[in-house]
C-alpha positions in Angstrom: -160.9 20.5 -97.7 -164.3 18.6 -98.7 -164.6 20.4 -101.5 -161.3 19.8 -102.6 -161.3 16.3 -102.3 -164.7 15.9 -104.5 -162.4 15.9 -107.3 -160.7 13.1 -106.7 -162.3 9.6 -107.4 -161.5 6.3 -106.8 -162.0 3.2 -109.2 -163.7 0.4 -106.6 -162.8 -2.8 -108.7 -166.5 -4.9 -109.3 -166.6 -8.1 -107.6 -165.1 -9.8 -110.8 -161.4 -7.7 -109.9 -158.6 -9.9 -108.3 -158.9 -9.7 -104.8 -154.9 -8.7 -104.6 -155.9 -5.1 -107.3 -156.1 -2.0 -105.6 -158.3 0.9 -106.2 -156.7 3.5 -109.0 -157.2 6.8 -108.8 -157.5 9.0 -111.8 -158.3 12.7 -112.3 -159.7 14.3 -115.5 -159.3 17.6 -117.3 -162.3 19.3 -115.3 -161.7 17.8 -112.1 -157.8 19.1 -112.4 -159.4 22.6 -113.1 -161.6 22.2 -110.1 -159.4 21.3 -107.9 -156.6 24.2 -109.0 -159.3 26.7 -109.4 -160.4 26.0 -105.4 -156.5 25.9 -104.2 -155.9 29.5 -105.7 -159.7 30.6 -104.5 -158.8 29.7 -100.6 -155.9 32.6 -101.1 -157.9 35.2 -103.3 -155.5 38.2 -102.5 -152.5 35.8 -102.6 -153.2 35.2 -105.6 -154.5 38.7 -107.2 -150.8 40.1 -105.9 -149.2 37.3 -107.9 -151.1 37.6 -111.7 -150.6 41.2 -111.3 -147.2 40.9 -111.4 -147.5 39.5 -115.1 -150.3 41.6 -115.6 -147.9 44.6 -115.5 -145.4 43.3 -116.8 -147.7 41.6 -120.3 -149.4 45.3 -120.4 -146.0 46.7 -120.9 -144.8 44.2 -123.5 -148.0 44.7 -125.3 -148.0 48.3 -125.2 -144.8 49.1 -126.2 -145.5 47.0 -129.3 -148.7 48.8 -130.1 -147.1 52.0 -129.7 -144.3 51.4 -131.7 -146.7 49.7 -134.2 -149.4 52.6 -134.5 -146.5 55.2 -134.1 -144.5 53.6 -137.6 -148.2 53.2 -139.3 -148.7 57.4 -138.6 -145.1 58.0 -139.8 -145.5 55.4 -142.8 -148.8 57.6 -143.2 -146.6 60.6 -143.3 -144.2 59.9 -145.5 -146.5 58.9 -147.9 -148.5 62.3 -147.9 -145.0 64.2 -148.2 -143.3 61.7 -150.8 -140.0 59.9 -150.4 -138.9 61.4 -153.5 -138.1 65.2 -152.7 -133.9 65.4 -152.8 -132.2 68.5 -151.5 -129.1 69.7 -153.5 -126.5 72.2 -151.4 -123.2 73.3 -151.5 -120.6 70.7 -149.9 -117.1 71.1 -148.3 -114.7 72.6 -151.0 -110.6 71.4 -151.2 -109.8 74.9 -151.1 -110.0 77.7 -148.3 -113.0 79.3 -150.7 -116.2 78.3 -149.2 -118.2 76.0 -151.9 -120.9 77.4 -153.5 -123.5 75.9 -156.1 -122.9 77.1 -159.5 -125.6 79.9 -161.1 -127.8 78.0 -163.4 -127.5 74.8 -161.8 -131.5 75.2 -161.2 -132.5 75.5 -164.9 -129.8 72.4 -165.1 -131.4 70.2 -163.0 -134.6 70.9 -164.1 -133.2 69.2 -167.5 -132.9 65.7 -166.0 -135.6 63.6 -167.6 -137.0 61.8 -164.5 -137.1 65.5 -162.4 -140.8 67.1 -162.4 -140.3 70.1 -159.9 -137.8 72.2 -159.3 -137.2 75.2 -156.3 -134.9 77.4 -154.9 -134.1 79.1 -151.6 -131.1 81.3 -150.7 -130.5 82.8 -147.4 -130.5 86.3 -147.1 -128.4 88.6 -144.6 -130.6 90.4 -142.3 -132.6 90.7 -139.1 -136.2 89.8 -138.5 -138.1 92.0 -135.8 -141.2 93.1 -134.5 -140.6 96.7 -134.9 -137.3 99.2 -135.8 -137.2 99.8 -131.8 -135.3 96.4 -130.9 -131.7 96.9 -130.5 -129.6 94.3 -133.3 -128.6 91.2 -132.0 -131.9 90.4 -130.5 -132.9 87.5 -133.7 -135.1 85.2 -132.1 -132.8 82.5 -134.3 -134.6 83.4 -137.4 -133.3 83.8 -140.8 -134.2 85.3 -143.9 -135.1 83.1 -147.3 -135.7 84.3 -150.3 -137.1 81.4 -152.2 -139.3 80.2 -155.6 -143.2 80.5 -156.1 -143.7 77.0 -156.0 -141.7 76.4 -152.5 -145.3 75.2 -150.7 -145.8 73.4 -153.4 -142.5 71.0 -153.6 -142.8 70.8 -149.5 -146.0 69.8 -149.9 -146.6 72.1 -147.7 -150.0 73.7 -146.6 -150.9 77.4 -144.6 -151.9 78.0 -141.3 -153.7 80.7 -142.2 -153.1 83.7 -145.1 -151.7 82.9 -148.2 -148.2 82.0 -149.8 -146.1 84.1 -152.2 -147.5 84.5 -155.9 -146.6 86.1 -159.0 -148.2 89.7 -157.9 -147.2 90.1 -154.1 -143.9 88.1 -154.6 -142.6 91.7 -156.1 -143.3 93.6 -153.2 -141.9 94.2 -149.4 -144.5 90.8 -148.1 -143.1 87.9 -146.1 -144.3 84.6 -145.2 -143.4 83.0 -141.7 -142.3 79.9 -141.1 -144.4 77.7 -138.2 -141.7 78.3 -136.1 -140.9 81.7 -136.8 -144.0 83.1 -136.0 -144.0 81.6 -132.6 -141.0 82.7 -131.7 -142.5 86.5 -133.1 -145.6 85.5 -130.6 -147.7 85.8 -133.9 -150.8 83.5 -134.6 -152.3 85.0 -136.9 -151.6 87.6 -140.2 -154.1 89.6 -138.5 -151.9 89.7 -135.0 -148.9 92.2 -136.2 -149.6 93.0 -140.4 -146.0 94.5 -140.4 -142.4 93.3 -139.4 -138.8 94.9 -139.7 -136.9 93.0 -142.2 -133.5 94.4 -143.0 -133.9 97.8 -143.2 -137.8 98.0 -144.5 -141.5 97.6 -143.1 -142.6 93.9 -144.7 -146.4 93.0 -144.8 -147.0 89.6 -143.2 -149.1 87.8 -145.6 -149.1 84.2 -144.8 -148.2 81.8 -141.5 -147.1 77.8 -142.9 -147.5 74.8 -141.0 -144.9 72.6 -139.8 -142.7 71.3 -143.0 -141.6 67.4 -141.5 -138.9 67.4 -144.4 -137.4 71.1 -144.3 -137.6 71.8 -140.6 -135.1 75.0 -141.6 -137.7 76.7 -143.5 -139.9 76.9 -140.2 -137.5 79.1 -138.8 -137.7 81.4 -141.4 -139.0 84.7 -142.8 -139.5 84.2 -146.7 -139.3 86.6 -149.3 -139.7 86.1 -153.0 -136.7 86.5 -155.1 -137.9 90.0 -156.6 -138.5 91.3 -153.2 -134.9 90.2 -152.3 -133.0 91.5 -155.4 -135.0 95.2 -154.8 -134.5 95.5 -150.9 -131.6 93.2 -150.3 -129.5 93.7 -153.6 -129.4 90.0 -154.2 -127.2 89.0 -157.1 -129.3 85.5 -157.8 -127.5 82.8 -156.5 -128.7 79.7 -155.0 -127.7 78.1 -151.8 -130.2 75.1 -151.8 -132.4 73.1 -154.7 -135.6 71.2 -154.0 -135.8 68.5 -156.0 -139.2 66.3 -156.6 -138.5 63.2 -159.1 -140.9 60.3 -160.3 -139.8 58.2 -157.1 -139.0 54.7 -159.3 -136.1 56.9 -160.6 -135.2 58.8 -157.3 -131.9 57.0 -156.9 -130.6 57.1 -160.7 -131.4 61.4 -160.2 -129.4 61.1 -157.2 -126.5 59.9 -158.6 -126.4 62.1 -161.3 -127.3 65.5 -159.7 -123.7 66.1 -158.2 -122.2 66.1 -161.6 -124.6 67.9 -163.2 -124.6 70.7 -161.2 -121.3 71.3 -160.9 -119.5 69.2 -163.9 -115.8 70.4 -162.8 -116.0 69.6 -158.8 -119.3 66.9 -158.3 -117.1 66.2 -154.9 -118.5 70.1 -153.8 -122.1 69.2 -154.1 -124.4 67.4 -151.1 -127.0 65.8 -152.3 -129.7 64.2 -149.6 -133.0 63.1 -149.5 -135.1 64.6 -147.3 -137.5 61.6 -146.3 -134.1 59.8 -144.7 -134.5 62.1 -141.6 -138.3 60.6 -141.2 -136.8 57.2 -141.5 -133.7 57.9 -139.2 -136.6 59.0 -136.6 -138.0 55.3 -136.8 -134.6 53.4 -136.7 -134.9 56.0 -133.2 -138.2 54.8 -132.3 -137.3 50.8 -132.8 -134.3 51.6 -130.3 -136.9 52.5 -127.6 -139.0 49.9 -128.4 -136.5 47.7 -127.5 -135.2 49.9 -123.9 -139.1 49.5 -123.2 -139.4 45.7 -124.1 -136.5 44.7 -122.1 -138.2 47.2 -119.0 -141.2 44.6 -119.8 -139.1 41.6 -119.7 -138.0 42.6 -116.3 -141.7 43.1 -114.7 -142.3 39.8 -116.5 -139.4 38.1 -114.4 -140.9 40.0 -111.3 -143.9 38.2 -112.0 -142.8 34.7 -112.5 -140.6 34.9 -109.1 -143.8 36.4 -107.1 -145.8 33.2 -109.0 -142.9 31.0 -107.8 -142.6 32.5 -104.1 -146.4 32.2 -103.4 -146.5 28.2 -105.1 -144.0 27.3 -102.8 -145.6 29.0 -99.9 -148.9 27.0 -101.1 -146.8 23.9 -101.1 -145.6 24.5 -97.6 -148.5 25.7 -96.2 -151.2 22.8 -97.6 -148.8 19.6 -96.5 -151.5 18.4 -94.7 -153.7 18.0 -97.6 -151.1 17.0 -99.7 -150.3 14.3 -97.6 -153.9 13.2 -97.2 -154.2 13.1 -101.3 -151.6 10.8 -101.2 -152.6 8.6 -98.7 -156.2 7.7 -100.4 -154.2 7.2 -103.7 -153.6 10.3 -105.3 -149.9 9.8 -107.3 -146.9 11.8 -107.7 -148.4 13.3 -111.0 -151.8 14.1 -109.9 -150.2 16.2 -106.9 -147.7 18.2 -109.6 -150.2 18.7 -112.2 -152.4 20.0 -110.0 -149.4 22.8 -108.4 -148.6 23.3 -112.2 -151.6 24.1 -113.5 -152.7 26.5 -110.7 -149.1 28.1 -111.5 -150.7 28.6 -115.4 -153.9 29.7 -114.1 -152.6 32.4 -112.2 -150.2 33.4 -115.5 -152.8 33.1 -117.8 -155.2 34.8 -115.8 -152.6 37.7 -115.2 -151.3 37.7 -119.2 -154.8 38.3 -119.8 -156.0 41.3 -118.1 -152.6 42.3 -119.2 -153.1 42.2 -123.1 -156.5 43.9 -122.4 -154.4 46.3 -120.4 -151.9 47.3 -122.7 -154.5 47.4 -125.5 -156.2 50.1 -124.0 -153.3 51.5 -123.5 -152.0 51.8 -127.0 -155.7 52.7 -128.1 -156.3 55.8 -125.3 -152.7 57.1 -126.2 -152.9 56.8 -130.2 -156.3 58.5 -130.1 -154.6 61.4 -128.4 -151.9 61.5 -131.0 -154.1 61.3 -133.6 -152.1 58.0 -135.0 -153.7 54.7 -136.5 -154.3 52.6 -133.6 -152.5 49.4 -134.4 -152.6 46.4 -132.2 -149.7 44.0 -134.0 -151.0 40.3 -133.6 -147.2 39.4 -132.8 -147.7 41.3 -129.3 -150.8 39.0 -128.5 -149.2 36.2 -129.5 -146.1 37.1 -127.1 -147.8 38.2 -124.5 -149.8 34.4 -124.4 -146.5 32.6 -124.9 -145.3 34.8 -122.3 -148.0 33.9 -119.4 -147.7 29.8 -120.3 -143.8 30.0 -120.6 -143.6 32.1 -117.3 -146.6 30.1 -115.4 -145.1 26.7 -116.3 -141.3 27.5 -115.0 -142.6 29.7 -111.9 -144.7 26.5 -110.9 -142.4 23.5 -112.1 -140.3 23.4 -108.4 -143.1 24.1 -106.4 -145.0 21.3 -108.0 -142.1 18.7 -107.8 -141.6 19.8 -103.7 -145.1 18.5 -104.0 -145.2 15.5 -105.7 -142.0 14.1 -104.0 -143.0 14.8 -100.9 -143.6 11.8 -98.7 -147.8 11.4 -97.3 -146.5 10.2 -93.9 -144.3 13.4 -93.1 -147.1 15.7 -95.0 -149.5 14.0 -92.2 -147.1 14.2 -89.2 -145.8 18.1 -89.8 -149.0 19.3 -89.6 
């Protein structure tokens, strides 16, 4: 109690005063920090319960908004290494009960469109992909068979896990490449694990395992072949089921809206034309709708936090009437006593905000190194999670510090 009271002073009015003035009290900036720092140090554990009920809940707000933050920067990132610009042309739903197809030599009429640099083809091929001739039919693994253009990689932007991609020599012969997918599925991680599969009804040599394609995920599922391969072992006739399309991207939406009728002139309605990026984008619209699940999970632990800040001022309020009431008595006013109750409500927000930015910035920075993402900590989460700790310290404190100040010095004195 001594030490508390050291912060108060008294004015003693010089022999020149009135005789009738009383002494005024007053309290500066430092002595209202002293005085709230001692009331929340008398109650350490108290008081570490309550700030880590915003700490929590600040560490989640931040978080969540660094995640979302470095998570959009690595997609961002990835969209710009694969392009926005790759469309993908395939047959639609026809009127009739024929099932729409894309015209032959829709290719070579695409590739006629001024703005279009790159051009390929894939059609899908009937047939089963095993290890061996032993496996009874049926028994697919989900994988398909794609006979596709040289330059497939290429318009993917595509890489290899290891062994090579189709070219102009091997593309004639019985070789495949596997898609990501695929090949796990086939339990093969490497060209050198199993050289031969049984496609169809012929031994293929497995040259080549791809990476991941973000913007074709159907091609990881698949065994491909080069056209030459599939016209000698699979009597393909040449047609096309699906066009890759890569165009200067300033001019990606004027090809867009001409591809339909220029592939197929006489029914534009039977072509599907998409761009492939739109499924990346779709995934962040995804990510923003958890972000805001998470925030409002946030928003919740910081309400927690504010009541548990409010509970424990009010318990103060009850439990230090006696020195309340002895405040008063040697001239401490109604304003004194609730700025003091206030601003040990802040301290214990702020202090809890705080460790919870730090919190949820080490947080976003452990998880985003283990992704591999840009570690992004938006300055808009900060700033919330400040406002946050002042908003929720001042409201959590406001009753407790009005019980306080209204609350009369005699019957502080005599209830204790």
């Amino acid at each position: 109690m001594a030490e508390l009271m050291t912060a108060w002073k008294i004015k003693v009015p010089n022999s020149s005063s009135h005789n009738g003035n009383l002494p005024t009290s007053h309290l500066t900036f430092i002595d209202i920090l002293k005085v709230s720092v001692s009331g929340l140090r008398t109650r350490k554990l108290r008081s570490a319960l309550s700030a880590l009920g915003i700490t929590i809940g600040i560490a989640a707000v931040v978080g969540v908004l660094g995640l979302s933050a470095s998570g959009n920067a690595d997609l961002i990132r990835e969209l710009d290494s694969l392009g926005t610009n790759l469309l993908t042309v395939e047959a639609g739903q026809g009127f009739g009960s024929d099932e729409a197809s894309l015209p032959s030599g829709a290719a070579p009429m695409v590739s006629r469109i001024t703005p279009v640099y790159e051009v390929a083809t894939v059609t899908r091929i009937s047939g089963q992909v095993f290890r061996n001739d032993l496996i009874q039919d049926g028994r697919t693994k989900g994988i398909t068979i794609i006979a596709s253009d040289l330059n497939l990689l290429e318009s993917q932007r595509g890489s290899m896990k290891n062994g090579s991609f189709l070219n102009e020599v091997n593309s004639t012969y019985p070789v495949v490449v596997l898609g990501s997918v695929a090949a796990e599925r086939l339990g093969i991680q490497d060209v050198a694990d199993l050289k031969l599969l049984w496609i169809g009804e012929e031994w293929f040599s497995v040259v080549g395992i791809m990476e991941p394609l973000p913007l074709a995920a159907d091609l990881d599922r698949a065994a491909i072949i080069g056209y030459a391969a599939a016209e000698e072992y699979f009597s393909h006739d040449g047609e096309v089921d699906t066009i890759y399309i890569r165009a200067y991207p300033e001019y990606v939406e004027d090809v867009r809206s001409v591809i339909a009728a220029t592939v197929n002139p006489e029914n534009p309605e039977e072509v599907q034309v998409s761009r492939a990026s739109d499924v990346l984008e779709a995934r962040a619209v995804a990510n923003s709708t958890f972000t805001n699940l998470f925030m409002g999970l946030g928003a919740v632990a910081l309400l927690v936090g504010g009541i548990g800040i409010a509970n424990v001022m009010v318990i103060a309020v009850i439990e230090r009437r006696s020195e309340i009431g002895l405040r008063r008595a040697i001239g401490a006013t109604k304003f004194h006593i609730a700025i003091q109750f206030i601003t040990e409500s802040l301290l214990l927000a702020c202090v809890g905000g705080s460790l919870g930015i730090i919190a949820g910035m080490i947080v976003t920075t452990i998880y985003a190194s283990t992704q591999g993402w840009y570690i992004v900590i938006p300055q808009s989460a900060i700033y919330i999670g400040i406002g946050s700790s002042i908003l929720i310290g001042g409201v959590a404190g406001f009753y407790p510090a009005m019980r306080a100040a209204n609350m009369s010095p005699t019957e502080a004195l005599r209830s204790n």
